[in-house]
ZAMARGU-4260 file (C-alpha; in steps of 0.2 Angstrom, whole numbers, plus 5000, padded with zeros to 4 digits):
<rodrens>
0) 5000/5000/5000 | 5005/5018/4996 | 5000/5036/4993 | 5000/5036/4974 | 4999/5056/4971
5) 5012/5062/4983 | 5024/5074/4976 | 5044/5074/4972 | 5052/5089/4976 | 5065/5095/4964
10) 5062/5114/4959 | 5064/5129/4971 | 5044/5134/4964 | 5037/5118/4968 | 5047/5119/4989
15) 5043/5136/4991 | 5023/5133/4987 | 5024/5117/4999 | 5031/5127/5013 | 5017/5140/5011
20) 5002/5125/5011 | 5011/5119/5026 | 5010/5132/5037 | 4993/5131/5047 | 4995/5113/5047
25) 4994/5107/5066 | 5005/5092/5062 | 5017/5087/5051 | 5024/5070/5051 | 5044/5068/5046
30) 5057/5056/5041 | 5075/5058/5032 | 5085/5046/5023 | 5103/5045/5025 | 5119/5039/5022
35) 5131/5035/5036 | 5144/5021/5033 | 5162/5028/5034 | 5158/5047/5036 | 5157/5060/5053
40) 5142/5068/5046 | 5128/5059/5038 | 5126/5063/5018 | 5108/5068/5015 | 5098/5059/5005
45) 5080/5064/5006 | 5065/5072/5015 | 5048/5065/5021 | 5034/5077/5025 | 5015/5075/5027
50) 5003/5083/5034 | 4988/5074/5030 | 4981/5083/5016 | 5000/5083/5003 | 5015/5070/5004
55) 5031/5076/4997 | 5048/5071/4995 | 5061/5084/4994 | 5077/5080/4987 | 5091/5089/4996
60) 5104/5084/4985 | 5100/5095/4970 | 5104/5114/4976 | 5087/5117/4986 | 5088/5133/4997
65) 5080/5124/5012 | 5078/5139/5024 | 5061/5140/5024 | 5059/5122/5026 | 5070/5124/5042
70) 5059/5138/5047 | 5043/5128/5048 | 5052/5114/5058 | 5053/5126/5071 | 5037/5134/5069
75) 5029/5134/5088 | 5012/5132/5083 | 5016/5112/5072 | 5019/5098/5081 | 5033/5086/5072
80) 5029/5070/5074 | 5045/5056/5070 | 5047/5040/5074 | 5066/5034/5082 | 5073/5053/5079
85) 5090/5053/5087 | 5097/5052/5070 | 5087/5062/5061 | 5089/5077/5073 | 5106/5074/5069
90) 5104/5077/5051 | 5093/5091/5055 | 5104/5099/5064 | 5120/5098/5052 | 5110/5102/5037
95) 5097/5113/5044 | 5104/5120/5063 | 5090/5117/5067 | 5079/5105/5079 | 5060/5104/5074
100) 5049/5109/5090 | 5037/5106/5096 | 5045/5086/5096 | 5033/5070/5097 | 5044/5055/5095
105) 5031/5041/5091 | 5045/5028/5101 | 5044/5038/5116 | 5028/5039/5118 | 5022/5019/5114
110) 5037/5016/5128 | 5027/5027/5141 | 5012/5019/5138 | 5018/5002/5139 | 5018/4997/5121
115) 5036/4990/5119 | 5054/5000/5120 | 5062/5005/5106 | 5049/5000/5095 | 5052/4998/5078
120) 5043/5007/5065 | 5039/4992/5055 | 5033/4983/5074 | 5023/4999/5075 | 5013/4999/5060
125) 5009/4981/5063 | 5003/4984/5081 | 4994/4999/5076 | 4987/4997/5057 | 4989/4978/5054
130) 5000/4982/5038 | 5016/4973/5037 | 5028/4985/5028 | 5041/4977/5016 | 5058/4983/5020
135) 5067/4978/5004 | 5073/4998/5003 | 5079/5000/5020 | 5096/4997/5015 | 5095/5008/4998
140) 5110/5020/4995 | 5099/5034/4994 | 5113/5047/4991 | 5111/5038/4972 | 5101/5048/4955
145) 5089/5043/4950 | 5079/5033/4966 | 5068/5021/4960 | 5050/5021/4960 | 5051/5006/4975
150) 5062/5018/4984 | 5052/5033/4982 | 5038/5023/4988 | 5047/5016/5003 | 5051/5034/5008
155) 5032/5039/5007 | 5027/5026/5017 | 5037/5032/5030 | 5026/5048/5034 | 5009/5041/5028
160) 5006/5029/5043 | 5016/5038/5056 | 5002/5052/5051 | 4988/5037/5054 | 4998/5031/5071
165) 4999/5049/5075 | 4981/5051/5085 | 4979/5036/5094 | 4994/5040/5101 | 4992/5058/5106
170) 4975/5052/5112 | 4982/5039/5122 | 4997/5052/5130 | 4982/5062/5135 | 4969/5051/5142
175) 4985/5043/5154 | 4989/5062/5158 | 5007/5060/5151 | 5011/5072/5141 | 5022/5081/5152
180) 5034/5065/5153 | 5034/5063/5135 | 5039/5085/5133 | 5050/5081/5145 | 5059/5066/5136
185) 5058/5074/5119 | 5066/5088/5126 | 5081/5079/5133 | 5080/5068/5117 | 5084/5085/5107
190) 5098/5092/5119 | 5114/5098/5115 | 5112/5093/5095 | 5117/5109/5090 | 5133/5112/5098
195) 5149/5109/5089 | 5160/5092/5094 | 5170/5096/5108 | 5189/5086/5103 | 5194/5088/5122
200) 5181/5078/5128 | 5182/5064/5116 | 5193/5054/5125 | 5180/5050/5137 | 5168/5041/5125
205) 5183/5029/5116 | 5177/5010/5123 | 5188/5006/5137 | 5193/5020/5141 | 5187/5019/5159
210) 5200/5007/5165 | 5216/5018/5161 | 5224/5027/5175 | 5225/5048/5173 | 5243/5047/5165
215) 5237/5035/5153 | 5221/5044/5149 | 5231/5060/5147 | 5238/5051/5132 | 5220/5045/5126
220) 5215/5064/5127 | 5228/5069/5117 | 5224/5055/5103 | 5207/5058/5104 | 5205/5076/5103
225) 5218/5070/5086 | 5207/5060/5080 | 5193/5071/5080 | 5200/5084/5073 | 5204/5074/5060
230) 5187/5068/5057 | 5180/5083/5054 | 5192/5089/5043 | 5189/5076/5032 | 5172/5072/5037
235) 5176/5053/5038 | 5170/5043/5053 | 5181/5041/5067 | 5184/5023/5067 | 5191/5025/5048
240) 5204/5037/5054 | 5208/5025/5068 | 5200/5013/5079 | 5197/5013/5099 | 5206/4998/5099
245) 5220/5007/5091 | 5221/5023/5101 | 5218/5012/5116 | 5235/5004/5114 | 5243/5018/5109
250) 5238/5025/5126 | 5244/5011/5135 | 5261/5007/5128 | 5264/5027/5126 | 5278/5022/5111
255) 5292/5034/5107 | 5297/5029/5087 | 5291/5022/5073 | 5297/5006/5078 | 5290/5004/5094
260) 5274/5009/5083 | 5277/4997/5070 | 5279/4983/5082 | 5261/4987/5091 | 5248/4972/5085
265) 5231/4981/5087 | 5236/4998/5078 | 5230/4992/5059 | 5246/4992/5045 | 5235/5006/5038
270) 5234/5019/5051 | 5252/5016/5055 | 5259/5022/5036 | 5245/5037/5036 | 5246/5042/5053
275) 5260/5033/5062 | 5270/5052/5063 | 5256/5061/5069 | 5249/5048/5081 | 5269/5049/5090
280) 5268/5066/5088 | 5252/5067/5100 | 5260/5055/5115 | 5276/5066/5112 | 5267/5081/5115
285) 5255/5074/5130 | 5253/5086/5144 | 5257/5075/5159 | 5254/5091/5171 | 5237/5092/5167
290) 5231/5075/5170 | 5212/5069/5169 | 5202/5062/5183 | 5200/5045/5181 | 5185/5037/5178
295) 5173/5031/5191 | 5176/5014/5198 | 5160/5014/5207 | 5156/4994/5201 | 5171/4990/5209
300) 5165/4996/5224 | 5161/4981/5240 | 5140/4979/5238 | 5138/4986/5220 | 5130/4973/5213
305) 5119/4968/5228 | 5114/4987/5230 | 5111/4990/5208 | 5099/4972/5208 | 5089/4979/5224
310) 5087/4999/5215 | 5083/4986/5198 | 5070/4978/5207 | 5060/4993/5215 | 5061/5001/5197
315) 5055/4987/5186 | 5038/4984/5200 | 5035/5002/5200 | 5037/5002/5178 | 5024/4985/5179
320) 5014/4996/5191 | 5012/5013/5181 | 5014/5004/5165 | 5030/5011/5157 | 5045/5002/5148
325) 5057/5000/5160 | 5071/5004/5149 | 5062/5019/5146 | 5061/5023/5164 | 5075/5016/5174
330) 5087/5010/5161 | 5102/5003/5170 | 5114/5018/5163 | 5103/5029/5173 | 5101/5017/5189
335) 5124/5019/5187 | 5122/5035/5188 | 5112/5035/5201 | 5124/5025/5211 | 5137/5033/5208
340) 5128/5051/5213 | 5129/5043/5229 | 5143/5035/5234 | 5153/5055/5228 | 5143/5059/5245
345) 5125/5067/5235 | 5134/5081/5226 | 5135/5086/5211 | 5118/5087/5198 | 5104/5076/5203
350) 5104/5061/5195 | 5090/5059/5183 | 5080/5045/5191 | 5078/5059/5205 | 5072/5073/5194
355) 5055/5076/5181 | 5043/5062/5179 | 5056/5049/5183 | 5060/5057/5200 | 5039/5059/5204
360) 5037/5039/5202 | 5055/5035/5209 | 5063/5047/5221 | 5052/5041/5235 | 5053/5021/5234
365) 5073/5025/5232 | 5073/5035/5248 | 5066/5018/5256 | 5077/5006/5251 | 5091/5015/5261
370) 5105/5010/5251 | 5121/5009/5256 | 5138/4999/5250
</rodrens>
């Protein structure tokens, strides 16, 4: 099944007449495709939009001044519905420094009502429409010219039933009184997508990084900020300039000439001819004076296990209780963070579990367990 008479848009006339009919719609639904294999930044490949009345795909690959669509994503008055958004705001926000607001992220909102986390948009369709969507095209390069007419249908899909889904779910959100938790998720969902990569902090998101002392980590920021820079330079993923694993032994074994390099096992032959110079460069030029904090070792701590299954426990009743996904409410990042709020002696941010909707259903009951460890 699919809308037969939306419309491709290709021409700067045929954009700007769209953008005008949109404006007093109340709700536009959304989706992008995108290509993200070996780049930083996603490569744009198309826009979904529906409002109920005209589809359209708009092809942002053919020299389209896009401002005014950017303008009604952040139109106060249209709500923009999406389904999974994380990496669509991303796009939005690199393409468009933008984020579309008012947010309702069709995901979100079927995990506070108990429906399932991180529901897929096929699984949703199913559950809400009984119409099993073929995804042959969800693999499609659609950076390629000219898309098919499978693809083309694929893309309108997207929006059609996510503008049929659409009211069941706002309706349900009301009736259960929760539209505050989702704003409030949306809203954190959306945060922070517009500022520019920080390379000084990248260090702290390389896998492993955790378990290296502060002088090790020192190394680690240096490579990493390195590595970042170089990413956006060239706009090329970060594993294809060099992999954790690399930078991660790098770190460790702190080598000081190319044949110590050379003789490193994880570091790819590949990295080490491109970057093998630059990468000594950055242990060589490692300011040991200013050294990181390490990380946290709160899970090492005597008790942690026993303490994180009982804080589990009292979250996962009160989810079956209310009728939330669990992931959604108290996923076990945010129980971590919890812990570890506590065992610094309570300072600091409140942890999230402790603060909006989360902290209404939770702060309480955790107060009674009376945790210590």
């Amino acid at each position: 099944m699919f809308l037969s008479n939306y419309q491709v848009i290709t021409e700067q006339p045929a954009l700007d007449a769209l953008i005008a009919s949109y404006q007093d719609a109340p709700v536009l639904t959304l989706d992008t495709e995108f290509v993200r294999t070996r780049t930083y930044y996603a490569e744009f490949g198309l826009i979904q939009v529906y409002d109920g009345k005209q589809l359209a795909l708009i092809d942002p690959r053919v020299g389209l001044d896009l401002s005014g669509f950017w303008a009604l994503l952040t139109n106060p008055n249209i709500i923009k519905v999406l389904h999974s958004c994380s990496e669509d705001l991303d796009v939005f926000a690199c393409y468009g420094k933008c984020i579309p607001e008012p947010l309702f992220d069709t995901q979100i909102a079927s995990a506070l009502l108990g429906h399932g986390a991180a529901l897929g948009y096929a699984k949703l369709v199913e559950q809400h429409l009984g119409i099993v969507i073929d995804k042959g095209e969800s693999r499609t390069d659609w950076t390629q010219r000219p898309l098919s007419q499978a693809q083309l249908d694929y893309a309108a899909n997207d929006v059609l039933y996510l503008h049929q889904i659409y009211p069941t779910l706002a309706r349900e959100i009301e009736e259960k009184g929760r539209q505050g938790w989702l704003r409030q998720e949306c809203q954190r969902l959306a945060s922070g997508r517009l500022v520019t990569p920080n390379p000084e902090a990248a260090y702290r998101k390389v896998k492993g990084a955790a378990k290296l002392n502060p002088h090790q980590l020192a190394v680690l920021r240096e490579l990493a900020s390195w590595r970042m820079n170089q990413a956006l330079k060239r706009n090329s993923a970060l594993g294809f300039v060099v992999k954790d694993a690399g930078l991660m032994e790098l770190a460790i074994t702190q080598p000081k000439s190319l044949n110590q390099l050379n003789q490193l096992t994880v570091l790819g032959d590949h990295e080490k001819r491109r970057h093998g110079k630059a990468l000594l460069r950055c242990i060589e030029e490692t300011d040991f004076d200013d050294l990181p904090e390490a990380f946290e070792q709160v899970a090492l701590a005597p008790g942690y296990k026993s303490v994180l299954k009982r804080l589990k426990n009292c979250s996962t009743e009160i989810a079956e209780e209310k009728v939330v996904a669990i992931e959604t409410l108290a996923p076990k990042r945010l129980l971590h963070q919890y812990l570890v709020w506590r065992h610094q002696g309570q300072t600091g941010e409140l942890p999230m579990v402790l603060t909006g909707w989360r902290g209404e259903l939770l702060a309480e009951p955790i107060e009674a367990l009376k945790l210590n460890f």
